[in-house]
N, C-alpha and C positions, 0 to 999 in steps of 0.2 A: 116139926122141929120140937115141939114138946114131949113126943112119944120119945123123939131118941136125944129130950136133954135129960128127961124122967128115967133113963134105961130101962124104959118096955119092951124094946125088942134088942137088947143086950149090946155088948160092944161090937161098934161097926171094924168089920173085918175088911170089910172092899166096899166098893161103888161103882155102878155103869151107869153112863150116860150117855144120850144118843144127840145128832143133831141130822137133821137129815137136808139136802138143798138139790135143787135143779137147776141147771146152769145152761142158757143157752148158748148155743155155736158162739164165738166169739165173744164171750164176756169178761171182763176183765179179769175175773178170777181164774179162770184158764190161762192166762198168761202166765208163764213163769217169770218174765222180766215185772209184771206188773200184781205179781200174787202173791207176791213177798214170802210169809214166811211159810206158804203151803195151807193145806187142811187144818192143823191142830191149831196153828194162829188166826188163822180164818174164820174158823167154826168152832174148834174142838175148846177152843178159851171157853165159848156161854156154858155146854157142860161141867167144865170144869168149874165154874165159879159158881156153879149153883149147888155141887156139891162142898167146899168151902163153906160157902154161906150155912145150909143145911147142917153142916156139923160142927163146926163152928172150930175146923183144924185144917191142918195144912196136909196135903197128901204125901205119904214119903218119896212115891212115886206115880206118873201116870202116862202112859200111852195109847196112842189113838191105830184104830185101823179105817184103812181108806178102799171102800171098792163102788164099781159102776156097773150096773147090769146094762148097761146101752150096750147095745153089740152091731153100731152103725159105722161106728170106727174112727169116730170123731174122740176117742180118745186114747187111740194106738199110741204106743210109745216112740216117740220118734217125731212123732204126727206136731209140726207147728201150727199152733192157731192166734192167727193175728185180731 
């Protein structure tokens, strides 16, 4: 935080942040009745707020991408998991 309140590495242009989680067979957050608002309110808020905190501004904007390398099928489209 002092590198970039000092401008040593110049003005911040963008920010990534990752969050990464393993979810078993039937967890609540698989549910879409009980996962509310998805990934980015799930998960994607703690990156978000630690870049916030970090710079100490608001982003103008941010988007999340969401993928699964299980290729067991427990997460096929379509596919309900109670």
């Amino acid at each position: 935080m002092q590198t970039i309140e000092s401008g040593g590495i110049g003005d911040i242009q963008s920010f990534q942040g990752g969050f990464f989680n393993q979810q078993r067979a039937g967890a609540w957050r698989l549910s879409r009745k009980l996962g509310g608002g998805g990934s980015v309110l799930d998960l994607g808020i703690y990156p978000l707020n630690a870049i916030r905190h970090i710079t100490r501004e608001e982003p103008s904007s941010y988007s999340a991408i969401v993928s699964t390398r299980d290729f067991s099928g427990r997460f096929a489209r379509g596919r309900a998991v109670h």
